[in-house]
DRENTIGU-225586 format. One line per field, with one value per residue: residue number from 1; x, y, z of N, C-alpha, C, CB in turn. Coordinates in Angstrom, 2 decimals. Each point is the difference from the previous one (the first is absolute). Glycine has a CB too. Layout:
REM DRENTIGU-225586
drenmar	[NUM, ...]
neast	[X, ...]
nnorth	[Y, ...]
nup	[Z, ...]
caeast	[X, ...]
canorth	[Y, ...]
caup	[Z, ...]
ceast	[X, ...]
cnorth	[Y, ...]
cup	[Z, ...]
cbeast	[X, ...]
cbnorth	[Y, ...]
cbup	[Z, ...]
This chain:
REM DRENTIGU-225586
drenmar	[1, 2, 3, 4, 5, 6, 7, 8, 9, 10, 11, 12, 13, 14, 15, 16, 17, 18, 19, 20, 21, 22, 23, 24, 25, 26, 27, 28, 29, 30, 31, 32, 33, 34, 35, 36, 37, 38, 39, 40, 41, 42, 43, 44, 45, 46, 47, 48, 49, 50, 51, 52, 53, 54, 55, 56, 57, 58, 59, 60, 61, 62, 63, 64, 65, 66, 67, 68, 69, 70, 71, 72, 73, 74, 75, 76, 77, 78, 79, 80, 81, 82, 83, 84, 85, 86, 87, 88, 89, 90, 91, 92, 93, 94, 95, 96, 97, 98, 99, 100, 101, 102, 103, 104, 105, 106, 107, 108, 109, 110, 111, 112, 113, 114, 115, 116, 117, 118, 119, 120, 121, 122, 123, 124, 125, 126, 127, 128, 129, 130, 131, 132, 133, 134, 135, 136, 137, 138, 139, 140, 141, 142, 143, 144, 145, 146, 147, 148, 149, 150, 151, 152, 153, 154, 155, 156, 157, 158, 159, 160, 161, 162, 163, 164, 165, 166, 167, 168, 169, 170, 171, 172, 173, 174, 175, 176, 177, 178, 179, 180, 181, 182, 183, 184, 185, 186, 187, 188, 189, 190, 191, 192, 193, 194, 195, 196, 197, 198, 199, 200, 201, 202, 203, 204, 205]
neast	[116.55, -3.51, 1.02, -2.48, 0.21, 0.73, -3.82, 0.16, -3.25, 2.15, -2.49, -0.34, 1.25, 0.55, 2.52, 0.37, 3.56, 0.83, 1.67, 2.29, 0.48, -2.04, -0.44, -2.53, 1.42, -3.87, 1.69, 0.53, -2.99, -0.28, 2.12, 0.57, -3.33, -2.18, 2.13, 0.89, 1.97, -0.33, 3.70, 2.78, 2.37, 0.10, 2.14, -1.56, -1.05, -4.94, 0.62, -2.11, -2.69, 0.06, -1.05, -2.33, -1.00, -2.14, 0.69, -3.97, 2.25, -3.39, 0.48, 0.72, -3.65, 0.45, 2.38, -0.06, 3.12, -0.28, 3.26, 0.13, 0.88, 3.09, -1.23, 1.86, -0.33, -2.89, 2.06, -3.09, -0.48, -2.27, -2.79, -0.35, -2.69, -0.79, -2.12, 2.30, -1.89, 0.65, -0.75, -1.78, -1.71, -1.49, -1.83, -1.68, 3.17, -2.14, 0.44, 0.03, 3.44, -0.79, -1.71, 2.81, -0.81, -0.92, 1.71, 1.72, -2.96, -1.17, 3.25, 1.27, 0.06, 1.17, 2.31, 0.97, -3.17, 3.63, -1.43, -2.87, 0.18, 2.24, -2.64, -2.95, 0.68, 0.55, -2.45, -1.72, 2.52, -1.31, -3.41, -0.20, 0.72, -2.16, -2.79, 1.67, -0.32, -3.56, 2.52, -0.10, 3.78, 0.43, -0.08, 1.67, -1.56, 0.33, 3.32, 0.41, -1.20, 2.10, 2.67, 0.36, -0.95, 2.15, -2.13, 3.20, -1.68, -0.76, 2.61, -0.49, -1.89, -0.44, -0.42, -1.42, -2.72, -0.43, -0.46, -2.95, -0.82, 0.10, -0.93, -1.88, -1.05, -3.79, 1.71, 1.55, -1.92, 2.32, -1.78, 2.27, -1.74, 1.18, 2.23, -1.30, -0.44, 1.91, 1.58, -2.49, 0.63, 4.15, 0.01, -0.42, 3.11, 1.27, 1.68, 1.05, 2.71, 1.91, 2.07, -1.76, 1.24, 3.48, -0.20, 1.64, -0.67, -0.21, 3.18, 0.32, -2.60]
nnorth	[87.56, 0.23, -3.64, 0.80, -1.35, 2.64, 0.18, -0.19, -1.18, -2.85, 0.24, 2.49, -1.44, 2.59, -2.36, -0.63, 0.65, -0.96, 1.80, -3.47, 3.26, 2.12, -0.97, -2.08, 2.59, 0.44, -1.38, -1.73, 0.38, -0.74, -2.07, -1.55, 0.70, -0.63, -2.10, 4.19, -1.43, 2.41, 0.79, -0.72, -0.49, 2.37, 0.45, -0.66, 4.10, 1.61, -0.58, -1.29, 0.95, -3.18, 1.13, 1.90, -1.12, 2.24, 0.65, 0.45, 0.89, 1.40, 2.61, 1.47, -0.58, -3.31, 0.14, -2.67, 0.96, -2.96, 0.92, -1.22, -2.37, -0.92, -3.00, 0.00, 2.35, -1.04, -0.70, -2.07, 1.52, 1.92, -0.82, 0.95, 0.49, -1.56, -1.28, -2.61, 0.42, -2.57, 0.78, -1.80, 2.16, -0.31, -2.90, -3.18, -1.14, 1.87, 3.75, 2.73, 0.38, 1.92, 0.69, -1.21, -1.78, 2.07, 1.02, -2.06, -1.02, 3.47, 0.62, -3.51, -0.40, -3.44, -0.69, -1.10, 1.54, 2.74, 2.21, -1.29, -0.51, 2.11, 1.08, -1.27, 2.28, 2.32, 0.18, -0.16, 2.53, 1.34, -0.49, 1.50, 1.79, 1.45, -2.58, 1.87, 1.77, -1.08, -1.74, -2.03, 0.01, 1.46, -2.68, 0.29, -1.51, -2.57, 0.56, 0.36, -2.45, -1.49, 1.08, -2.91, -1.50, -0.51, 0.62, -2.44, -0.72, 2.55, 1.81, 1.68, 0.14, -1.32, 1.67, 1.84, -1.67, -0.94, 2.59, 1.54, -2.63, -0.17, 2.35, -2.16, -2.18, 1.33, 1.82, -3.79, 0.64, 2.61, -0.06, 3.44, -1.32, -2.85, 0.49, 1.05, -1.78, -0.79, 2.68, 1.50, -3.44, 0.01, 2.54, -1.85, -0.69, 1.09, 2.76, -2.63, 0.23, -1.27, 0.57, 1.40, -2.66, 1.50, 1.92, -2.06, -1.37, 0.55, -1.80, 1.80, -0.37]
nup	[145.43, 0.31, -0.44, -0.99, -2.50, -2.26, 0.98, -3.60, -1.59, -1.34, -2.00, 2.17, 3.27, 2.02, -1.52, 2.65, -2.60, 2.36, -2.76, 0.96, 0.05, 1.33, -1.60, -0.55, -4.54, 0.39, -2.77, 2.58, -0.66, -3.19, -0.08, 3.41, 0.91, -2.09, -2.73, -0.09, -3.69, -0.39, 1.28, -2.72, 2.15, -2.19, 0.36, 2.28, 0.13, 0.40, -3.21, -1.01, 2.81, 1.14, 3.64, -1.82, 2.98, -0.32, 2.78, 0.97, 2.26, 1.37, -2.86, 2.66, -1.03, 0.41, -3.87, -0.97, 0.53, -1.90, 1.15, -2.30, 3.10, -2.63, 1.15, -0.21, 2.68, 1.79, 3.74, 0.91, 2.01, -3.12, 0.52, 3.35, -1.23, -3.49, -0.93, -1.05, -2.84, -1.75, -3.46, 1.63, 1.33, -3.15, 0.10, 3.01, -1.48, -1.83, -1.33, 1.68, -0.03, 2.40, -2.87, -0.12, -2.07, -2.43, -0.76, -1.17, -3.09, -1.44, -0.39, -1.00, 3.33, -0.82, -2.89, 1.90, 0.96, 1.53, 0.86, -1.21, 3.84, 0.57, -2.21, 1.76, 2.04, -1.51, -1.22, 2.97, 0.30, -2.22, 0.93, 2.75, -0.76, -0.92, 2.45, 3.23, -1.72, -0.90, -1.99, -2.05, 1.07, -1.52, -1.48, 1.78, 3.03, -1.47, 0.49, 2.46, 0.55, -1.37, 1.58, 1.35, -2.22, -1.55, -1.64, -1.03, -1.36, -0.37, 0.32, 2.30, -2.81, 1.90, 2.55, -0.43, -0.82, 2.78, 2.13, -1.30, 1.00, 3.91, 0.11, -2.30, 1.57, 0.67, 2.55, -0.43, 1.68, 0.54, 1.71, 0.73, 2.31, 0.74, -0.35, 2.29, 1.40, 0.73, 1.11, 3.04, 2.18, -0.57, 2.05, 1.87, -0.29, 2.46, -2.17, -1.52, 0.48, -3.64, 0.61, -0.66, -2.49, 2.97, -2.46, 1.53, -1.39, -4.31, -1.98, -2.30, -1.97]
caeast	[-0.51, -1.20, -0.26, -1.01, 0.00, -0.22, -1.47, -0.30, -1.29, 0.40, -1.90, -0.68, 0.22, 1.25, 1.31, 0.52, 1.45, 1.68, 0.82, 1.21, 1.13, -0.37, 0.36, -1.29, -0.44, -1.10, -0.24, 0.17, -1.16, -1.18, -0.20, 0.06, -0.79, -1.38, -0.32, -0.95, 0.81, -0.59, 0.74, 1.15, 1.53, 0.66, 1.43, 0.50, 1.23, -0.75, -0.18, -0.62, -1.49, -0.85, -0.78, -0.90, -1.30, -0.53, 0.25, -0.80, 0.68, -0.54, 0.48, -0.38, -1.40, -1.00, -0.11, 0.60, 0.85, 0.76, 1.36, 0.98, 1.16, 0.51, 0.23, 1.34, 0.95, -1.06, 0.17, -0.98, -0.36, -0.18, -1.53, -0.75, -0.92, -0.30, -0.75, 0.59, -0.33, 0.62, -0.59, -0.89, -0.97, -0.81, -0.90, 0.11, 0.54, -0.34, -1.00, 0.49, 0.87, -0.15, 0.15, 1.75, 0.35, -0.73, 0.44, 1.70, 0.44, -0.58, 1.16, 1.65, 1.03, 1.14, 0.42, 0.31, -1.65, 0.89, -0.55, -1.39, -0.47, 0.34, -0.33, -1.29, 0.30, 0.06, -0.97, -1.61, -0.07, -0.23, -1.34, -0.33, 0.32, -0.74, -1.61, -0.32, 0.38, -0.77, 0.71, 0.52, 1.17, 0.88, 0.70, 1.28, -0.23, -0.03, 1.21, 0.81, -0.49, 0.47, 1.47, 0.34, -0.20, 0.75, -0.61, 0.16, -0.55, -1.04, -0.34, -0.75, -1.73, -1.23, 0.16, -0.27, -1.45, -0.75, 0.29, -1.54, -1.39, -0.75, -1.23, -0.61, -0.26, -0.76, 1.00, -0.24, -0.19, 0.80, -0.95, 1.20, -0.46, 0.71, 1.62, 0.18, -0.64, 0.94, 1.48, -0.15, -0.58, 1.42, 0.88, -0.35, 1.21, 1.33, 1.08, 0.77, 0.88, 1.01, 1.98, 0.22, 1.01, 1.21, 0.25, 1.73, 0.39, -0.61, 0.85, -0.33, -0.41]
canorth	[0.28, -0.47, -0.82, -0.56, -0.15, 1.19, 0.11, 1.00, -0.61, -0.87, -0.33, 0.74, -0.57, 0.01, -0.75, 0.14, -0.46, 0.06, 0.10, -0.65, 1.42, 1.76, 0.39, -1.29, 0.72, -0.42, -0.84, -1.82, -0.47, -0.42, -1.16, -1.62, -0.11, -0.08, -0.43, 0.80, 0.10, 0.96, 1.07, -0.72, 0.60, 0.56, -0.04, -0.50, 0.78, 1.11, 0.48, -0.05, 0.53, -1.27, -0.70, 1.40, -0.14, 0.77, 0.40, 1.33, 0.67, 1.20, 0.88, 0.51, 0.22, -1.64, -0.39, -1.29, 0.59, -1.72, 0.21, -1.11, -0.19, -0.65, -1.10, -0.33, 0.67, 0.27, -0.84, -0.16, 0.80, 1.07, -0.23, 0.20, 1.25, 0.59, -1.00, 0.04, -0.53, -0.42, -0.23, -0.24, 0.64, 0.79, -0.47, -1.46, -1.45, -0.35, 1.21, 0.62, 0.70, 1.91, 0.87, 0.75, -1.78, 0.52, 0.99, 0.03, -1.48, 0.83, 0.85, -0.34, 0.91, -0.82, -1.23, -1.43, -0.48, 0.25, 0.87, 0.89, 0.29, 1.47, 1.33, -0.17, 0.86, 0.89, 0.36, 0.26, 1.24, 1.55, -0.09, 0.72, 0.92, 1.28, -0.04, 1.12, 1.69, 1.02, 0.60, -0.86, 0.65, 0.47, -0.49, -0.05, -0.44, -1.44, 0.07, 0.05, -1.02, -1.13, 0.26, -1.16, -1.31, -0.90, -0.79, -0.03, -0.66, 0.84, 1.61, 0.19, 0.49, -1.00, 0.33, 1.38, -0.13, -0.56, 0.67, 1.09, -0.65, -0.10, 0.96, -0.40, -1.64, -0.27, 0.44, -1.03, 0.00, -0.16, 0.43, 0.73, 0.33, -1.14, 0.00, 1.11, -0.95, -1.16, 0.09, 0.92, -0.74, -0.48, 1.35, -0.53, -0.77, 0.44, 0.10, -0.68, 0.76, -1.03, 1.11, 0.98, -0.81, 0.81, 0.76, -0.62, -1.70, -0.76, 0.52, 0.77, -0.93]
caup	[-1.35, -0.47, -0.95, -0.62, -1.05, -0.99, -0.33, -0.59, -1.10, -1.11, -0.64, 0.25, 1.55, 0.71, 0.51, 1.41, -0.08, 0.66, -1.23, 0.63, 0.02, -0.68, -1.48, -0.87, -0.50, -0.24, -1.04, 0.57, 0.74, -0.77, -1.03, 0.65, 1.27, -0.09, -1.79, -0.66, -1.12, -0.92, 0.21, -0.90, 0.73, -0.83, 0.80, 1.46, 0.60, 0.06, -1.31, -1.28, -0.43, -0.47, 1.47, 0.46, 0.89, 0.50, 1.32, 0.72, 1.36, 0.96, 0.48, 1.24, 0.10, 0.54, -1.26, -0.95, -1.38, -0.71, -0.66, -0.95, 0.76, -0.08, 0.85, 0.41, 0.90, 0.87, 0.53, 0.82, 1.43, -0.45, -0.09, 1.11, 0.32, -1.45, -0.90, -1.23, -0.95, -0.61, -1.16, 0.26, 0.50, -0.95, -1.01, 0.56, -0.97, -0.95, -0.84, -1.02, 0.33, 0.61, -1.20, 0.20, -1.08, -1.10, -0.28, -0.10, -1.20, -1.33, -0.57, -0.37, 0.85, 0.93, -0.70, 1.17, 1.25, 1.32, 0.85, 0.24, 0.97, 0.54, -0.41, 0.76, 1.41, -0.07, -0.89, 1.32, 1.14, -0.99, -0.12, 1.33, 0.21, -0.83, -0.24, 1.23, -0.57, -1.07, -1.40, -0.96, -0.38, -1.40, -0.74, 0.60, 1.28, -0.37, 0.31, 1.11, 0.74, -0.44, 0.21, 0.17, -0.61, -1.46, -0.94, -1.02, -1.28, -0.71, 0.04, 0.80, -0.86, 0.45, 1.33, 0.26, -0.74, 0.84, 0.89, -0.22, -0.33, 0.99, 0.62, -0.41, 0.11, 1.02, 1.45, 0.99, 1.96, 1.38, 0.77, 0.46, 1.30, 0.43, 0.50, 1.19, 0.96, 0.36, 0.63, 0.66, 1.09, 0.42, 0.49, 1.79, 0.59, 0.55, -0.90, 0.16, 0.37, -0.19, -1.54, -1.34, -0.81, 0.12, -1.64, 0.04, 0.75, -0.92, -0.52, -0.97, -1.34]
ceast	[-1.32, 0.16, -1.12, 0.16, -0.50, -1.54, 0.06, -0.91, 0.78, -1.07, -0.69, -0.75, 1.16, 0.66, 0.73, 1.40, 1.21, 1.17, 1.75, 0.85, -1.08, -0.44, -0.39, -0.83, -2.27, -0.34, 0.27, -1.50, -0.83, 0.30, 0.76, -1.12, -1.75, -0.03, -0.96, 1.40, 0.12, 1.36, 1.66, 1.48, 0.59, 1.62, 0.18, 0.58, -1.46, -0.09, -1.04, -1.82, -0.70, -0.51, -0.89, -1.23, -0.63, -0.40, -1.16, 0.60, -0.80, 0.61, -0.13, -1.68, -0.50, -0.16, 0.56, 1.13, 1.02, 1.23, 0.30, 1.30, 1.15, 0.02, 0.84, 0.81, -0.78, 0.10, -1.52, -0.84, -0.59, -1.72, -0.76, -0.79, -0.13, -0.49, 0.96, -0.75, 0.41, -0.99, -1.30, -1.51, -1.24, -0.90, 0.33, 0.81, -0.82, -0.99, -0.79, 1.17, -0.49, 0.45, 1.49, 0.62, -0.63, 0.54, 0.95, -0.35, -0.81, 1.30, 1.45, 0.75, 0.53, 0.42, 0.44, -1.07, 1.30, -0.29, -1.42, -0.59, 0.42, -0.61, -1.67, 0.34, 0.22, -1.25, -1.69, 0.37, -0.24, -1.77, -1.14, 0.07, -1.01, -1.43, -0.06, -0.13, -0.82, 0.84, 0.65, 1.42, 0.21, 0.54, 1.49, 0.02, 0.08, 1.77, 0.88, -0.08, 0.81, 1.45, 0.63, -0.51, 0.24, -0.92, 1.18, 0.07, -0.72, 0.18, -0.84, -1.20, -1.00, -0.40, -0.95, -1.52, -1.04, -0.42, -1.50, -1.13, -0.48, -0.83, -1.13, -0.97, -1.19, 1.14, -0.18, -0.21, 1.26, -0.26, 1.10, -0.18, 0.33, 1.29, 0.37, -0.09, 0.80, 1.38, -0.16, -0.18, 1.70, 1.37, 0.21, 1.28, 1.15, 1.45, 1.22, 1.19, 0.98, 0.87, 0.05, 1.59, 1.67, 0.79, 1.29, 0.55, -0.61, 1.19, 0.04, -0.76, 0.69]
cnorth	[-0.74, -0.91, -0.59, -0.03, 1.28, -0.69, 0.84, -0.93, -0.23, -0.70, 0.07, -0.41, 0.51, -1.60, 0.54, -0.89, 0.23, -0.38, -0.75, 1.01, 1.09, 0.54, -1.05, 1.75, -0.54, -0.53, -1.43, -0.77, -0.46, -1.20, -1.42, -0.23, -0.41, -0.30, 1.35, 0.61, 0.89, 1.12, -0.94, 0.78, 0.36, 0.06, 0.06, 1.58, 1.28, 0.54, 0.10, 0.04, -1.20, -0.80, 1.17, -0.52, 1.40, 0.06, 1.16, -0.41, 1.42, 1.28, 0.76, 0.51, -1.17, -0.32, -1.06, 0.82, -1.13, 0.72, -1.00, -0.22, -1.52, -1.31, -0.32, 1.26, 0.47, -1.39, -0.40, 0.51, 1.85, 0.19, 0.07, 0.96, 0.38, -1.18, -0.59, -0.88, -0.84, 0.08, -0.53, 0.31, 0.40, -0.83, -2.27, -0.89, 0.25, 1.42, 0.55, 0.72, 1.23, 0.35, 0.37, -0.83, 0.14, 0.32, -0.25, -1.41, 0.92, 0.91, -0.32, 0.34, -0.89, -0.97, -0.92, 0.33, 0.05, 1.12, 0.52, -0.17, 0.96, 1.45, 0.27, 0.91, 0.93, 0.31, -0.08, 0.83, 1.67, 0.75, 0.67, 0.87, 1.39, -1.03, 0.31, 1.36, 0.25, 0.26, -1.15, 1.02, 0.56, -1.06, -0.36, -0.13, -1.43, -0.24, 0.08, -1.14, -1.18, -0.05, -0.92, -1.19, -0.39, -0.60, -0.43, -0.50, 0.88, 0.97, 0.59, 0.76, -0.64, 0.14, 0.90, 0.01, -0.60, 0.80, 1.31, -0.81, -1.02, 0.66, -0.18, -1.01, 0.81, -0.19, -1.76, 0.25, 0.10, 0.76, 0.67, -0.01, -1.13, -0.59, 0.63, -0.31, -0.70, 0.67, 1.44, -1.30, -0.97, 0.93, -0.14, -0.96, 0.76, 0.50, -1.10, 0.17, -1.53, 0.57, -0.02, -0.48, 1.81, 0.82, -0.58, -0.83, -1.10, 0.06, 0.49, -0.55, 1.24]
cup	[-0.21, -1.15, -0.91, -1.32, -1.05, -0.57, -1.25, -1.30, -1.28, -0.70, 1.00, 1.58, 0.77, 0.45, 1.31, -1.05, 0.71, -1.13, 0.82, -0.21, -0.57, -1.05, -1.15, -0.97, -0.35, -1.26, 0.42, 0.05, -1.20, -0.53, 0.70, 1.10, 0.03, -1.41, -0.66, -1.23, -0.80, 0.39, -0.07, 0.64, -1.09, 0.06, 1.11, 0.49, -0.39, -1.32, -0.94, 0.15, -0.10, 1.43, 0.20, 0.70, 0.16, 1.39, 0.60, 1.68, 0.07, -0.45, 1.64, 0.13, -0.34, -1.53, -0.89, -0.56, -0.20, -0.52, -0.45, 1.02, -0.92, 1.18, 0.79, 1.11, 1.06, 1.57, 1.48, 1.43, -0.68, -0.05, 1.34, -0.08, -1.50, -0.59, -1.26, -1.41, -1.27, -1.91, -0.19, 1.01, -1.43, -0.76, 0.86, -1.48, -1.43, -1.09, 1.04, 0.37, 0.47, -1.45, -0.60, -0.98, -1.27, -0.91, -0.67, -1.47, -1.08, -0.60, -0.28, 1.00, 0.51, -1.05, 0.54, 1.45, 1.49, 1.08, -0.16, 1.46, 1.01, -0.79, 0.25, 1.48, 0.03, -0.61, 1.04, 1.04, -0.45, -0.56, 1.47, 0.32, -0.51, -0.14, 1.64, -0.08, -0.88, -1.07, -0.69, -0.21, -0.82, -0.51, 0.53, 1.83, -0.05, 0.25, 1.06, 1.07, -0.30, 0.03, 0.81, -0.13, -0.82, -0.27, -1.14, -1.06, -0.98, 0.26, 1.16, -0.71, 0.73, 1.48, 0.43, -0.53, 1.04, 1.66, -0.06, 0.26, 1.29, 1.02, -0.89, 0.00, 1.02, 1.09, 0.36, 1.21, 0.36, 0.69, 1.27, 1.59, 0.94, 0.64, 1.55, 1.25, 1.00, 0.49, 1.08, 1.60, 0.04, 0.83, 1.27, 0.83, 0.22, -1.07, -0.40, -0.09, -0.92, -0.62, -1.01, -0.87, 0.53, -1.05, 0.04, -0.52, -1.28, -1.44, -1.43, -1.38, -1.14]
cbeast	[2.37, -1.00, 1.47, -1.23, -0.10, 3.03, -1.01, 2.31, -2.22, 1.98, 0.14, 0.02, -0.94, -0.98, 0.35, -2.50, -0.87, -0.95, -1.73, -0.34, 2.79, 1.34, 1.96, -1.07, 3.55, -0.32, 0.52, 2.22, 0.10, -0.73, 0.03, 2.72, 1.94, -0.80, -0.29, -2.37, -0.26, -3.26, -2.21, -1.77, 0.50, -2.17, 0.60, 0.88, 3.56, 0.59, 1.68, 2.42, 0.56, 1.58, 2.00, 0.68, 0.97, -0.29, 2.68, -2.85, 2.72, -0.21, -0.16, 2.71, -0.05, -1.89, -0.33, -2.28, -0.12, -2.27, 0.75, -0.66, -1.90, 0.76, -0.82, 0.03, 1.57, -1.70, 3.04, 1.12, 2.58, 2.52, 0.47, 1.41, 0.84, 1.79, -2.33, 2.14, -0.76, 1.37, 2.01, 2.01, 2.00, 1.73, 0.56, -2.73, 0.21, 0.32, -0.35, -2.09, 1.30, 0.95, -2.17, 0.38, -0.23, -1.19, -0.78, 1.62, -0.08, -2.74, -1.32, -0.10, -0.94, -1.04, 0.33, 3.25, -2.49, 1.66, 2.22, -0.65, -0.55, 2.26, 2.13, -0.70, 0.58, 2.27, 1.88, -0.98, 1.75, 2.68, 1.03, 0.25, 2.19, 2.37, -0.83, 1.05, 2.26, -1.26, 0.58, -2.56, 0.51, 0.68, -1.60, 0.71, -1.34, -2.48, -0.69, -0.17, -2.21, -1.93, -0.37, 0.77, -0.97, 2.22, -2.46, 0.26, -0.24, -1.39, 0.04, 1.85, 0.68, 0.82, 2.16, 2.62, 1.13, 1.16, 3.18, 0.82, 0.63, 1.30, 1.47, 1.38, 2.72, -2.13, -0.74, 1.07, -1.94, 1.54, -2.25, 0.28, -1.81, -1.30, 0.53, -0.78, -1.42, -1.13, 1.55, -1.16, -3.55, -0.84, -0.86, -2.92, -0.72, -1.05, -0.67, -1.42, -0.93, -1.20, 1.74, -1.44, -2.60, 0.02, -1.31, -0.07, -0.58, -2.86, 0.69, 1.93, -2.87]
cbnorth	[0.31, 1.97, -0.04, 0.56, -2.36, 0.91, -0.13, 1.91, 1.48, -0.27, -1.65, 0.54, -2.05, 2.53, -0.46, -0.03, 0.05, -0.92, 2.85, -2.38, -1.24, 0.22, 1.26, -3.12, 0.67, 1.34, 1.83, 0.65, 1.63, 2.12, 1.89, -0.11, 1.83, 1.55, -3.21, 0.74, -1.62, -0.59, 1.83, -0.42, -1.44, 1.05, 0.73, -3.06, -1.29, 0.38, -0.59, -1.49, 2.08, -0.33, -1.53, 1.56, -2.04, 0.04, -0.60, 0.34, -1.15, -1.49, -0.18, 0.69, 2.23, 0.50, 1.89, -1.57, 2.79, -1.80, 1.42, 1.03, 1.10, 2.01, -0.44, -1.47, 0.66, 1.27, 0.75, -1.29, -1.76, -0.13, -1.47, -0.81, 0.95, 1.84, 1.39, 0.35, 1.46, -1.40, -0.13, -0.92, 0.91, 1.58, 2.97, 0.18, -2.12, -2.73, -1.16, 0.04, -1.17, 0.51, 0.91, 0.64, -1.88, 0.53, 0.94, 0.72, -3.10, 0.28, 1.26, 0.40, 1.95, 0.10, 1.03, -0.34, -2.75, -0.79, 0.45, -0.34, -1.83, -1.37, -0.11, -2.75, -1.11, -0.05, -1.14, -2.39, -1.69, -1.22, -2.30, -1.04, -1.59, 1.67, -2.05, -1.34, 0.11, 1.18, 2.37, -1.34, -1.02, 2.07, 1.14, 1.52, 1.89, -0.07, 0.51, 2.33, 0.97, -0.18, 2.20, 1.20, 0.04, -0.48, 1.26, 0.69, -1.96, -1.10, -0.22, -0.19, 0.02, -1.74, -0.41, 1.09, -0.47, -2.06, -0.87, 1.48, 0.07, -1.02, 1.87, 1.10, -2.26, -1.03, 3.33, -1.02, -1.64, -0.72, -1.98, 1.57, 1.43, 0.22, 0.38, 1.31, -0.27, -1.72, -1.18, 2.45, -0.02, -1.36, 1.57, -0.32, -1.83, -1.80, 2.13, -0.81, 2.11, -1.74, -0.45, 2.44, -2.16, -1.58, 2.57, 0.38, 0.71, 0.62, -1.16, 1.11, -1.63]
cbup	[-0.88, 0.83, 1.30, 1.60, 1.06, -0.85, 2.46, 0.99, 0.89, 1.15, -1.70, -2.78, -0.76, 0.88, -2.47, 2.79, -1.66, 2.52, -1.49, -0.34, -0.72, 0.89, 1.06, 2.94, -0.83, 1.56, -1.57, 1.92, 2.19, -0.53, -2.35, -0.26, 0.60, 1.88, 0.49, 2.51, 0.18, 0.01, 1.67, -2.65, 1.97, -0.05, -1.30, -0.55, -0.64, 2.24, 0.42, -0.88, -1.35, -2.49, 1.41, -2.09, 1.36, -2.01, -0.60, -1.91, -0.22, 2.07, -2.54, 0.12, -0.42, 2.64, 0.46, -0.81, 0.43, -1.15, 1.14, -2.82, 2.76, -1.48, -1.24, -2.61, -1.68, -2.76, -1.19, -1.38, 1.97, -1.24, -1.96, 1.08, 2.62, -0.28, 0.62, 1.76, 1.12, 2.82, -0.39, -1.03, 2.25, -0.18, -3.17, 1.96, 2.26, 1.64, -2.31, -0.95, -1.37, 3.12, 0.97, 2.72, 1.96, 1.09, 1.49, 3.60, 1.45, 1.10, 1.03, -2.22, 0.50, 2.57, -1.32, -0.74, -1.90, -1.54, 0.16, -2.56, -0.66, 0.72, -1.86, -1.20, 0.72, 0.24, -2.50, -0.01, 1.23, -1.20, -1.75, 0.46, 0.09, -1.77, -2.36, 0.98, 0.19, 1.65, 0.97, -1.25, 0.74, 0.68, -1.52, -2.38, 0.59, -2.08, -1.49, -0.49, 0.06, -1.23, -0.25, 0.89, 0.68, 0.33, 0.54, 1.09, 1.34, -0.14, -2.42, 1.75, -2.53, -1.70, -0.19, -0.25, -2.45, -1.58, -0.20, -1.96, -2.83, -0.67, 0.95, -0.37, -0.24, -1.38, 1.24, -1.14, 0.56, -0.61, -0.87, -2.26, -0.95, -1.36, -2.69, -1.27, -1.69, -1.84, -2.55, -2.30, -0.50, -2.18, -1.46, -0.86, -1.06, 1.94, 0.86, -0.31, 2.84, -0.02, 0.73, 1.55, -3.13, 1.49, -0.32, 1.47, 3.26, 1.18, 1.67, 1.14, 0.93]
């Protein structure tokens, strides 16, 4: 079996991690390994949304394409050869918030602040999305989109509000081509090979 270490772009550096089991989730990694806090545990089980990250990866024509991923059930070796994104990617310590962040404090859209950095992520993968595509959602796309992520404090107006009026904001740099770049020259590396957790053997919730 190929032991090398799982590669893949984390701010915007390739990592190298030898993970002590399979199934080392990637909400573990962030927030004990690299203190990257921002990505929150919720329920641990994919539901509420509050570990949400962002995950690009190659399609089959050499293309970026970001996704909303659950952390917690996202398991490390998964990432090899992909990119991942966190909260603290979108805006430094000291200013200015990404527009996404903006968006959510001008339009009220968070009160305890628990899951707002999972609805940030979604909401920048959704932003990506359609500023690759030339379009802006519906209301109710916003909605769907936002479908795995609890909120319960504020509802989901404020949100949804916030969610429009960031097409509104000045775009932020990301520099797609770059990403592309980078995980196309990580493609090159050897496959890696490891066990695959057993469905079996995992036990019920």
């Amino acid at each position: 079996m190929d032991t090398r270490p799982i590669r893949f772009l984390h701010r915007g550096q390739v990592v190298e991690v030898t993970p002590d089991r399979s199934t080392r989730s990637v909400l573990d990694w962030l927030r004990e390994d690299v203190r990257c806090t921002g990505t929150k545990e919720g329920c641990a089980e994919g539901d509420c949304g509050a570990c949400t990250v962002v995950v690009g990866a190659l399609d089959g024509h050499g293309r970026l394409q970001l996704r909303s991923e659950n952390a917690c059930i996202r398991f490390l070796p998964q990432l090899d050869g992909k990119a991942l994104y966190t909260v603290e990617d979108l805006s430094p310590p000291q200013g200015p918030l990404h527009p996404v962040q903006q968006a959510l404090v001008d339009g009220h859209g968070s009160q305890c602040g628990f899951c707002t950095p999972g609805f940030v992520m979604t909401l920048w993968a959704c932003q990506q999305h359609h500023a690759a595509a030339g379009t802006k959602p519906t209301r109710q796309q916003l909605a769907d989109e936002l479908s795995g992520n609890l909120c319960r404090c504020t509802g989901y107006r404020h949100i949804l509000d916030a969610g429009e009026r960031m097409f509104d904001l000045p775009a932020a740099r990301f520099d797609r081509a770059a990403v592309t770049a980078a995980l196309k020259e990580l493609a090159q590396a050897p496959a890696l090979a490891y066990s695959a957790p057993n469905p079996a053997a995992s036990p019920a919730r």
